[in-house]
C-alpha positions in Angstrom: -22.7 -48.0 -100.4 -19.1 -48.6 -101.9 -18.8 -51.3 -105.0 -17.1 -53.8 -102.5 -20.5 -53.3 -100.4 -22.4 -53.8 -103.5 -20.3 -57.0 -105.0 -20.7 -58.5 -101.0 -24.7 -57.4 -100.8 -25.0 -59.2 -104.1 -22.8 -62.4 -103.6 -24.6 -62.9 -100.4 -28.3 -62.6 -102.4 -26.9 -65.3 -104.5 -25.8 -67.7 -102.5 -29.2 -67.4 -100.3 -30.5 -68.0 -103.6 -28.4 -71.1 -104.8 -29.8 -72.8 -101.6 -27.8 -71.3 -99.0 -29.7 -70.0 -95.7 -29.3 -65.8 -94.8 -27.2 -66.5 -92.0 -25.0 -69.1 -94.2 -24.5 -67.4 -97.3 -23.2 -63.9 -95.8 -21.0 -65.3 -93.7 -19.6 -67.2 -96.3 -19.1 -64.3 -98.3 -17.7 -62.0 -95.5 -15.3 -64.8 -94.8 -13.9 -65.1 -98.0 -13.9 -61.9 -99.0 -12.5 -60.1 -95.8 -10.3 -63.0 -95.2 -11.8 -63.9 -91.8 -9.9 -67.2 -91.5 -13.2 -69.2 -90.4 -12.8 -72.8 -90.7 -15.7 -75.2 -92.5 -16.8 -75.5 -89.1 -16.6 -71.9 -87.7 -19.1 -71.6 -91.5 -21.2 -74.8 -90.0 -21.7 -72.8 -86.5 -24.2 -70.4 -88.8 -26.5 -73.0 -89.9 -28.3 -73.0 -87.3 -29.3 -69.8 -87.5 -31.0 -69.8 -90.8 -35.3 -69.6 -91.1 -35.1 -67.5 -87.7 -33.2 -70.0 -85.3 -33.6 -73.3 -87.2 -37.3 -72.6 -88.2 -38.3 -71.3 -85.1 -39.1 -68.4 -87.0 -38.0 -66.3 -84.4 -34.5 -63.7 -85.3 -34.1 -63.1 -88.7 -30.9 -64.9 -90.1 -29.6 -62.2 -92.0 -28.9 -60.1 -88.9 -28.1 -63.1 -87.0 -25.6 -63.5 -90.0 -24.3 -59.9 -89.8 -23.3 -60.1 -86.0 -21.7 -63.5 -86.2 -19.7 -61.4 -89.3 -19.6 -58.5 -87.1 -18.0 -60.4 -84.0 -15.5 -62.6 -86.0 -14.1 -59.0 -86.7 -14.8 -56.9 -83.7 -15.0 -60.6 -80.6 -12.9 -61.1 -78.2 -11.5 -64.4 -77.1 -10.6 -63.9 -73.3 -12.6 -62.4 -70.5 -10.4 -59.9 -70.6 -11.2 -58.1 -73.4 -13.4 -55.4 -73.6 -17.1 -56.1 -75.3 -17.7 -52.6 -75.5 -17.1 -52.0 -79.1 -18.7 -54.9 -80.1 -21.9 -54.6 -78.4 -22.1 -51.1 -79.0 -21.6 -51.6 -83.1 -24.0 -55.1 -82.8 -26.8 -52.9 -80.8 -26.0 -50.0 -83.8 -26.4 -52.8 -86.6 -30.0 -54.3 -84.4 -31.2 -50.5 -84.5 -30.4 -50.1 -88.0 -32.4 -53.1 -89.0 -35.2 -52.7 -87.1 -35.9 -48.8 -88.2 -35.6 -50.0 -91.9 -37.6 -53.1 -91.8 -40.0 -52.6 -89.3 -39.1 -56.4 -87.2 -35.9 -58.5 -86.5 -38.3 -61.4 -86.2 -38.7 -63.8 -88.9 -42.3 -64.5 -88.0 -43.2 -61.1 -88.0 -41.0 -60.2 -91.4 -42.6 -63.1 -93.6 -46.3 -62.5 -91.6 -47.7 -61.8 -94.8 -45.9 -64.3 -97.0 -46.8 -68.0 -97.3 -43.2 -69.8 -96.1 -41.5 -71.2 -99.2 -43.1 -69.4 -102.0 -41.4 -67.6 -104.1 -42.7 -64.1 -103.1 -41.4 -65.3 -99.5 -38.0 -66.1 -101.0 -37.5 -62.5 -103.1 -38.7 -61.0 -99.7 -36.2 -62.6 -98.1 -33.7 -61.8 -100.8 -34.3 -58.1 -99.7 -33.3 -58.7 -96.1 -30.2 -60.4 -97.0 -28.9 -57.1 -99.4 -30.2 -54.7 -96.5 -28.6 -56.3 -93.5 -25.1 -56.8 -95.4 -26.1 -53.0 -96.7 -26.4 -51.9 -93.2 -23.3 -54.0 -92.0 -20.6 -52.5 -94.8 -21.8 -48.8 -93.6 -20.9 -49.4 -89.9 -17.7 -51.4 -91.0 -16.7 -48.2 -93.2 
């Protein structure tokens, strides 16, 4: 992975870690670092996808975060525009993340972990790098 891979990988770990959900902390960092003009409340639209779909346990927030970065750079705003590209790289990015951690589901991810502990949070930690990890290769 490149060094600005790295330095967006680890920003993103620490923000999840200062409080921050998955899905909140790397589209906070892709937005300021790639310049992605999102507005407080574009960054507010990703809350709700943190703990796996506001608790639900259900997609893991750190793709979920990936793909909202991955659309606010590869969307389309009119019907249009193609999706092809976008659907294409979001379905590469799904793959990609399933192959190296097994699940996309949050339930199925944390299975072993009691929710809240701090083994479930350095787990979690993990999936934050490896899906920004994953992201960076298909943007390069």
């Amino acid at each position: 992975m490149s060094i600005q891979g790295k330095i967006l990988a680890e920003q993103s770990v620490e923000l999840f870690k200062s409080g921050l959900y998955c899905s909140e902390a790397i589209l906070q960092v892709f937005n300021e670092h790639l310049n992605l003009g999102l507005s407080d409340t574009a960054i507010k639209m990703s809350t709700g996808f943190g703990a796996g779909l506001g608790t639900s346990k259900c997609c893991c927030g750190s793709l979920t975060g990936t793909i909202m970065v991955l659309s606010a750079i590869k969307g389309r705003t009119s019907a249009q525009e193609s999706v092809d590209e976008v659907f294409a790289l979001t379905q590469v990015l799904h793959d990609r993340f399933k192959q190296r951690f097994k699940a996309t589901c949050c339930r199925v991810l944390t299975k072993d972990l009691e929710w809240g502990t701090p083994e479930h949070h350095k787990h979690c930690e993990q999936l934050v790098y490896g899906a920004v990890e994953i992201l960076v290769e298909i943007l390069d």
